[in-house]
PyMOL Python script that loads the backbone (N, CA, C, O; Angstrom):
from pymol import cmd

cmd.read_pdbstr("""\
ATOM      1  N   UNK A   1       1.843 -14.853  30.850  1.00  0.00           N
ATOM      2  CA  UNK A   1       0.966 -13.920  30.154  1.00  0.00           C
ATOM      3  C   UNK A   1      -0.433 -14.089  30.759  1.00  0.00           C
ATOM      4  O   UNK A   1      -0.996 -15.180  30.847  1.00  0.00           O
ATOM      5  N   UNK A   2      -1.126 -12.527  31.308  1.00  0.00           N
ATOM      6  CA  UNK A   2      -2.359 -13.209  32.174  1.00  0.00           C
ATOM      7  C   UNK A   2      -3.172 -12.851  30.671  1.00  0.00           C
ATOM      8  O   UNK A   2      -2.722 -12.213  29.719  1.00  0.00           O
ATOM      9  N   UNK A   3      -4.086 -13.289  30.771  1.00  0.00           N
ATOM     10  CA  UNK A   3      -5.726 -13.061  30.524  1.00  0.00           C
ATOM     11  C   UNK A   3      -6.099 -11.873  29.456  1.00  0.00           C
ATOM     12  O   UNK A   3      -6.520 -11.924  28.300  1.00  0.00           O
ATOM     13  N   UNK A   4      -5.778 -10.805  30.307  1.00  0.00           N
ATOM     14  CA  UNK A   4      -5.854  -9.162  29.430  1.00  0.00           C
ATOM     15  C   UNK A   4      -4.521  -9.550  28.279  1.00  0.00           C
ATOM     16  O   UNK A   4      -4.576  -9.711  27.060  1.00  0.00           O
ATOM     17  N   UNK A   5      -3.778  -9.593  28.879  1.00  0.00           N
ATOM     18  CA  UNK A   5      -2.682  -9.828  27.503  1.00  0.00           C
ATOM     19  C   UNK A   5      -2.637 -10.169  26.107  1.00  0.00           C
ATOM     20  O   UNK A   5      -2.206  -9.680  25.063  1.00  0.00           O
ATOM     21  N   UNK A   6      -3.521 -11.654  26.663  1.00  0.00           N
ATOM     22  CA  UNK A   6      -3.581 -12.368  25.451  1.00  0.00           C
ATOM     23  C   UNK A   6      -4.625 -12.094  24.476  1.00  0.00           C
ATOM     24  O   UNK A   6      -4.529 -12.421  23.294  1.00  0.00           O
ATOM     25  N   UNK A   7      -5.763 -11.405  25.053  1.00  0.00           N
ATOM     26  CA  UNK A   7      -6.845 -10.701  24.689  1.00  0.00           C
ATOM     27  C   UNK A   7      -6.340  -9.628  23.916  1.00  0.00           C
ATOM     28  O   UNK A   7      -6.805  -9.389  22.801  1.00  0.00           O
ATOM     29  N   UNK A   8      -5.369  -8.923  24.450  1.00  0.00           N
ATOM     30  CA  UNK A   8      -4.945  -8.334  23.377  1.00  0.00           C
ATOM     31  C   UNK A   8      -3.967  -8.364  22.392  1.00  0.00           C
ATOM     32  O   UNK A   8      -3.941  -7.477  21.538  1.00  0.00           O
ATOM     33  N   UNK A   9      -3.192  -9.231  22.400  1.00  0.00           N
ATOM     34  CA  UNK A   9      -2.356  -9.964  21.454  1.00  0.00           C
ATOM     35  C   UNK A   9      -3.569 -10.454  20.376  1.00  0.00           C
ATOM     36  O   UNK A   9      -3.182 -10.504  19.209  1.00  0.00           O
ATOM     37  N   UNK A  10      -4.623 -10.728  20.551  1.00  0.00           N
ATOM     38  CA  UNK A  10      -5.598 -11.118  19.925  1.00  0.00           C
ATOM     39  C   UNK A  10      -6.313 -10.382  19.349  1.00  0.00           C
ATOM     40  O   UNK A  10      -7.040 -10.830  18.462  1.00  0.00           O
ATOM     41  N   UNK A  11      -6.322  -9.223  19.634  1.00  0.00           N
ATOM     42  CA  UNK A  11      -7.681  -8.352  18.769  1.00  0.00           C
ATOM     43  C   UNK A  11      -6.090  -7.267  17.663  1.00  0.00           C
ATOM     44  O   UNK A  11      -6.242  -6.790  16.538  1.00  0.00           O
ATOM     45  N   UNK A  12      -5.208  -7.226  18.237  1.00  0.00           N
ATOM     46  CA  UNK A  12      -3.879  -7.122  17.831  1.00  0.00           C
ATOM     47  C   UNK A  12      -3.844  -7.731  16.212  1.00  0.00           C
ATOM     48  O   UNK A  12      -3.700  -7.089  15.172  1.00  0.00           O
ATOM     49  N   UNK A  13      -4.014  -9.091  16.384  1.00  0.00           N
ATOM     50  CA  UNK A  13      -3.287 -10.542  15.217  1.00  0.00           C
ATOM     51  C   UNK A  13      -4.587 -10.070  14.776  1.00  0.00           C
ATOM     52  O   UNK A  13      -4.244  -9.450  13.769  1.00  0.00           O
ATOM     53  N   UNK A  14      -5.565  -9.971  14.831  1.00  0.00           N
ATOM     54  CA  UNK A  14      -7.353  -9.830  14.149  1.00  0.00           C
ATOM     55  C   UNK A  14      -7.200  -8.472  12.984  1.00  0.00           C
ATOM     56  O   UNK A  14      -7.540  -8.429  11.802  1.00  0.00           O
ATOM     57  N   UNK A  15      -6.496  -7.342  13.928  1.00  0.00           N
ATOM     58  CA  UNK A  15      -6.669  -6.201  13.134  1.00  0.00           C
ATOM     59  C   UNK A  15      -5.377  -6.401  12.140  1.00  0.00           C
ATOM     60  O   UNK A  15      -5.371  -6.271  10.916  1.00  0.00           O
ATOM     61  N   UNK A  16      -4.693  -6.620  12.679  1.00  0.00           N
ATOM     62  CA  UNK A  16      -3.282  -7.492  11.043  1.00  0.00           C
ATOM     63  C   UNK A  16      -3.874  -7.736   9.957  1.00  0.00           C
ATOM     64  O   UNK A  16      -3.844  -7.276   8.816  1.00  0.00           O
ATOM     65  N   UNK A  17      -4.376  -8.473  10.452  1.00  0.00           N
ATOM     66  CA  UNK A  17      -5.116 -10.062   9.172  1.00  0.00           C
ATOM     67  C   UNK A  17      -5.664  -9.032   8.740  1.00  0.00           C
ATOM     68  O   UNK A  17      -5.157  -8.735   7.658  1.00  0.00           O
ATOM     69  N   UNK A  18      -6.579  -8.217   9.095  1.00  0.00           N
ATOM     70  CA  UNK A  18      -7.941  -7.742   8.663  1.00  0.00           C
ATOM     71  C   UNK A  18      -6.967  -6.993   7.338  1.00  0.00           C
ATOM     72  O   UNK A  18      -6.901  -7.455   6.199  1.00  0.00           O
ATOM     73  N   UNK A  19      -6.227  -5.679   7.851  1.00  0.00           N
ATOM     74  CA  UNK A  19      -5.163  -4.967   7.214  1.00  0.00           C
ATOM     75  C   UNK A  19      -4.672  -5.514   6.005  1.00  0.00           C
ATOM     76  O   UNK A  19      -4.815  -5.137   4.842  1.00  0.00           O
ATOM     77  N   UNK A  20      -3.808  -6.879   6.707  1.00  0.00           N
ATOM     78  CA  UNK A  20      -2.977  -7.275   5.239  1.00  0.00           C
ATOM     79  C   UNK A  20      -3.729  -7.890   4.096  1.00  0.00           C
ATOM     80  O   UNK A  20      -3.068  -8.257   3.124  1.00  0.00           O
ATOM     81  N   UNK A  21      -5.427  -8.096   4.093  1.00  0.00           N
ATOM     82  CA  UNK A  21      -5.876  -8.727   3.394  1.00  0.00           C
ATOM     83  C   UNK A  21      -6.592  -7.340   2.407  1.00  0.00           C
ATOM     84  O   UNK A  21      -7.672  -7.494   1.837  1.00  0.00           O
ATOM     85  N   UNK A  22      -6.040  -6.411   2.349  1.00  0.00           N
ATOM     86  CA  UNK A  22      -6.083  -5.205   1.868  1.00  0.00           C
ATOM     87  C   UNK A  22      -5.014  -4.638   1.115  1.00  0.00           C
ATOM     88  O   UNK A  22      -5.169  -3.675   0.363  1.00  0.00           O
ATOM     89  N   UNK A  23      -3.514  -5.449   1.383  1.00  0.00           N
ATOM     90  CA  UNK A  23      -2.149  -4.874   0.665  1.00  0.00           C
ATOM     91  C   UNK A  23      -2.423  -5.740  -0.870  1.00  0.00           C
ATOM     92  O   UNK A  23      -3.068  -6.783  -0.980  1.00  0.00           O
ATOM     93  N   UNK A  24      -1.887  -5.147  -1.739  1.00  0.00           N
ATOM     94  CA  UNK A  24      -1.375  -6.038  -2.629  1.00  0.00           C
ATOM     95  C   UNK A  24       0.017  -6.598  -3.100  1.00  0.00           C
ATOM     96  O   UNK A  24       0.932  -5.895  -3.530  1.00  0.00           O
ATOM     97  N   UNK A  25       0.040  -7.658  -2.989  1.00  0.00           N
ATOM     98  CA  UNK A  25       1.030  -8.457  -3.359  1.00  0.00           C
ATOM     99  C   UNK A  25       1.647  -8.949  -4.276  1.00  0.00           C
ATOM    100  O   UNK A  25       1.233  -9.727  -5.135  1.00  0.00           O
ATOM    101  N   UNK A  26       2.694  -8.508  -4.134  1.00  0.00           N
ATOM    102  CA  UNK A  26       3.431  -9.004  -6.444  1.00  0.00           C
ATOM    103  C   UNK A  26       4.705  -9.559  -6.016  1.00  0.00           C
ATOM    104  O   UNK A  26       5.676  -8.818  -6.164  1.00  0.00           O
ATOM    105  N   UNK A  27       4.941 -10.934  -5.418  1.00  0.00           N
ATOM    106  CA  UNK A  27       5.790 -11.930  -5.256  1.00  0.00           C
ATOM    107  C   UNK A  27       6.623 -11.997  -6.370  1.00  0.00           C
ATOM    108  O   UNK A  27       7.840 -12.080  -6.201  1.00  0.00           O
ATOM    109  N   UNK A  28       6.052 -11.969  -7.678  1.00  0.00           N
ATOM    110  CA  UNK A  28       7.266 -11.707  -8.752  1.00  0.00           C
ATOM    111  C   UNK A  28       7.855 -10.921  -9.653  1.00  0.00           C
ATOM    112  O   UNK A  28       8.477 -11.156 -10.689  1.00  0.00           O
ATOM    113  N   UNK A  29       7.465  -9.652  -8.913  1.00  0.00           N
ATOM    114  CA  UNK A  29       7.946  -8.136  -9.121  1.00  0.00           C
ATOM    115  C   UNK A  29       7.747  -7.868 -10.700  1.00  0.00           C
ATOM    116  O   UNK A  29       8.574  -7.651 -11.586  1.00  0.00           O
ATOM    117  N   UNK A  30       6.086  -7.984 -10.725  1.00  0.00           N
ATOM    118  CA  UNK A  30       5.375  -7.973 -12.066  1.00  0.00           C
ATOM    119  C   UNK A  30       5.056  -6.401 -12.243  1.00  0.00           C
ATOM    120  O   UNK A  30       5.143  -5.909 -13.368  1.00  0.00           O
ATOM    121  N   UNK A  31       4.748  -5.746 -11.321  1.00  0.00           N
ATOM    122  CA  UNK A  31       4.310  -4.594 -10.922  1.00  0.00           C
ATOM    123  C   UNK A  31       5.004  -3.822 -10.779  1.00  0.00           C
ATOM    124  O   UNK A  31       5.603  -4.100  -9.741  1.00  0.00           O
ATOM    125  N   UNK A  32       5.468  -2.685 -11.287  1.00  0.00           N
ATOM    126  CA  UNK A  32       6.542  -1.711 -11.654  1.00  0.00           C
ATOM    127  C   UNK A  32       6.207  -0.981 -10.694  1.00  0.00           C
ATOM    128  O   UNK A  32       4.997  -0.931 -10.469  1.00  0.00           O
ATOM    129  N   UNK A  33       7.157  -0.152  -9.783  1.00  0.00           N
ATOM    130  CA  UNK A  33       6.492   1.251  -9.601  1.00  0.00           C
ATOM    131  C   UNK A  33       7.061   2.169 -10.411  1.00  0.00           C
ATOM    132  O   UNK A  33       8.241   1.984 -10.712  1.00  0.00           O
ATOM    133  N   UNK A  34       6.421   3.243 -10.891  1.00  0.00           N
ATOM    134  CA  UNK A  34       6.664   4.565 -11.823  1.00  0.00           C
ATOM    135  C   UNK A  34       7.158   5.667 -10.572  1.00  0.00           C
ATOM    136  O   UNK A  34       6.377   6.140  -9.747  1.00  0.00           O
ATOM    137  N   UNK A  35       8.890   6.007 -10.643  1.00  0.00           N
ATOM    138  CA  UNK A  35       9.527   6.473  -9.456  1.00  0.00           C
ATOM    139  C   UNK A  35       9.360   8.181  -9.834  1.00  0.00           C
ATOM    140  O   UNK A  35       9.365   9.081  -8.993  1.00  0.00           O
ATOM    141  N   UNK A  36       9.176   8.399 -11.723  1.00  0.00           N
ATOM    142  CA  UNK A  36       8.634   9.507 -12.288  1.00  0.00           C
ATOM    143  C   UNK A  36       7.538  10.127 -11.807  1.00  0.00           C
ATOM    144  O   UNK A  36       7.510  11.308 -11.464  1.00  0.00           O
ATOM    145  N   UNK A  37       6.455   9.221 -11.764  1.00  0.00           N
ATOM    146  CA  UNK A  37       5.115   9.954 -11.590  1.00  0.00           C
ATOM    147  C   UNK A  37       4.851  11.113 -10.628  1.00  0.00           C
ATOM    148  O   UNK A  37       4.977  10.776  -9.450  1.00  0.00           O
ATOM    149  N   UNK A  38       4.622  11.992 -10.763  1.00  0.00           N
ATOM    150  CA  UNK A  38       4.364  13.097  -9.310  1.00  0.00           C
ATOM    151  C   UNK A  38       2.766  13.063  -9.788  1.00  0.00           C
ATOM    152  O   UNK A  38       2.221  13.176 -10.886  1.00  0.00           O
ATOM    153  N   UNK A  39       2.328  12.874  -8.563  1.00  0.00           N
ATOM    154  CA  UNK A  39       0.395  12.783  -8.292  1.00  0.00           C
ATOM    155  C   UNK A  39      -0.071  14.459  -8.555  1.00  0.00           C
ATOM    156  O   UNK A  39      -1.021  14.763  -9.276  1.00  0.00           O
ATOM    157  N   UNK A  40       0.858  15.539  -7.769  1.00  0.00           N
ATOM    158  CA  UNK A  40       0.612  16.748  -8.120  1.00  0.00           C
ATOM    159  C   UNK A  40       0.556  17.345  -9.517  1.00  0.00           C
ATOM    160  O   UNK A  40      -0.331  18.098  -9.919  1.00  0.00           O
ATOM    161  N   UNK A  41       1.889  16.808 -10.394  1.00  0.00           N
ATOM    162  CA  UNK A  41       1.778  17.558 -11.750  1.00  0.00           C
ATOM    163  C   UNK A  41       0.236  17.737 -12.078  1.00  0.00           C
ATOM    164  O   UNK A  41      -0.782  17.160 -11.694  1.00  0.00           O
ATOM    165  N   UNK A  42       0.486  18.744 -12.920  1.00  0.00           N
ATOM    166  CA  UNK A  42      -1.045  19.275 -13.611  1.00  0.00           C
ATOM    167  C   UNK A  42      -0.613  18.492 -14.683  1.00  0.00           C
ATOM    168  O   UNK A  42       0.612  18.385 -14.619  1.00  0.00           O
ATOM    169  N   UNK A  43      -1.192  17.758 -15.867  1.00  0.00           N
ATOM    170  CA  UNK A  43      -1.131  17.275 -17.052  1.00  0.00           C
ATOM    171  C   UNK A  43      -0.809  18.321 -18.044  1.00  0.00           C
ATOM    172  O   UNK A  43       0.023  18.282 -18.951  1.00  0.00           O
ATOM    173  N   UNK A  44      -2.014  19.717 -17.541  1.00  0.00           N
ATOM    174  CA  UNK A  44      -2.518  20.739 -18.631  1.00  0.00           C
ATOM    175  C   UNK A  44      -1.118  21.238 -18.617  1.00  0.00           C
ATOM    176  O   UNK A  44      -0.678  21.502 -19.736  1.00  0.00           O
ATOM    177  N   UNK A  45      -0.417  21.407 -17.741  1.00  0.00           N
ATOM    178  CA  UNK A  45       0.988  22.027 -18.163  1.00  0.00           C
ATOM    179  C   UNK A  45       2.360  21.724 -18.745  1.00  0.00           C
ATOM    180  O   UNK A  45       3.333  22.420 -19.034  1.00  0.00           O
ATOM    181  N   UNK A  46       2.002  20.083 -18.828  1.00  0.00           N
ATOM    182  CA  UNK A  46       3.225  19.294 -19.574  1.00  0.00           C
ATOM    183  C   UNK A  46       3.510  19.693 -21.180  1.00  0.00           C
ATOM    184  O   UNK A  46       2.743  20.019 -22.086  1.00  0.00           O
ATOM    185  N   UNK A  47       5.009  19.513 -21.115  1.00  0.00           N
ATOM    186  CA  UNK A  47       5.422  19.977 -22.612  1.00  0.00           C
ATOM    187  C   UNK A  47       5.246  18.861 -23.235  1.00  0.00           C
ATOM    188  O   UNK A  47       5.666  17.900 -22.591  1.00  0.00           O
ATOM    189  N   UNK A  48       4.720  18.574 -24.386  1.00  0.00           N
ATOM    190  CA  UNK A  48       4.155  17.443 -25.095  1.00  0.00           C
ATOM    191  C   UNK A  48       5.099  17.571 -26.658  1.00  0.00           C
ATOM    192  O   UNK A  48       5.535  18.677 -26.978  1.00  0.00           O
ATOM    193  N   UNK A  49       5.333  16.415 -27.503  1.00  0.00           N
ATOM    194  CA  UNK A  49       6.135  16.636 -28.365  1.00  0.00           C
ATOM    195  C   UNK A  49       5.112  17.403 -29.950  1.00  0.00           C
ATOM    196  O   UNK A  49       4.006  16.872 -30.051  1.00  0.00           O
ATOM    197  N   UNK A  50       5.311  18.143 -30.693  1.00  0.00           N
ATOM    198  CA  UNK A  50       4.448  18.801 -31.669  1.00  0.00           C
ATOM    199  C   UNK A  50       4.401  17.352 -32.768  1.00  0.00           C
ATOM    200  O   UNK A  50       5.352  16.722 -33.232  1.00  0.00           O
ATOM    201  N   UNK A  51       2.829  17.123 -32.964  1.00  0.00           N
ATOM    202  CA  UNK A  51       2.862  16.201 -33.835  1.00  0.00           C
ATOM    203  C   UNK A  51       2.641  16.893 -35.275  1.00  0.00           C
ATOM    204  O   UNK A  51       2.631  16.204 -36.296  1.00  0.00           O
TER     205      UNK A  51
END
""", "prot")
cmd.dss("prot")
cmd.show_as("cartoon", "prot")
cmd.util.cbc("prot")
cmd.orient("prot")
């Protein structure tokens, strides 16, 4: 591996780190995802139950 390579294997592993210190992490699957949710629905148009 010359020189340039490793240089960039390096700014490579830099921009990772940088990245993954931005994910969040839930090792004990505390964190649900909601597979329901659509980001688009309008709220204003949901059928709601009559109280």
């Amino acid at each position: 591996m010359n020189k340039d390579d490793l240089e960039e294997r390096r700014r490579i592993a830099a921009l990772l780190a940088h990245q993954a210190r931005h994910l969040e992490i839930d090792p004990e699957g505390i964190l649900v995802v909601d597979d329901d949710d659509d980001v688009d629905a309008d709220p204003s148009t949901e059928c709601c139950p009559e109280q």
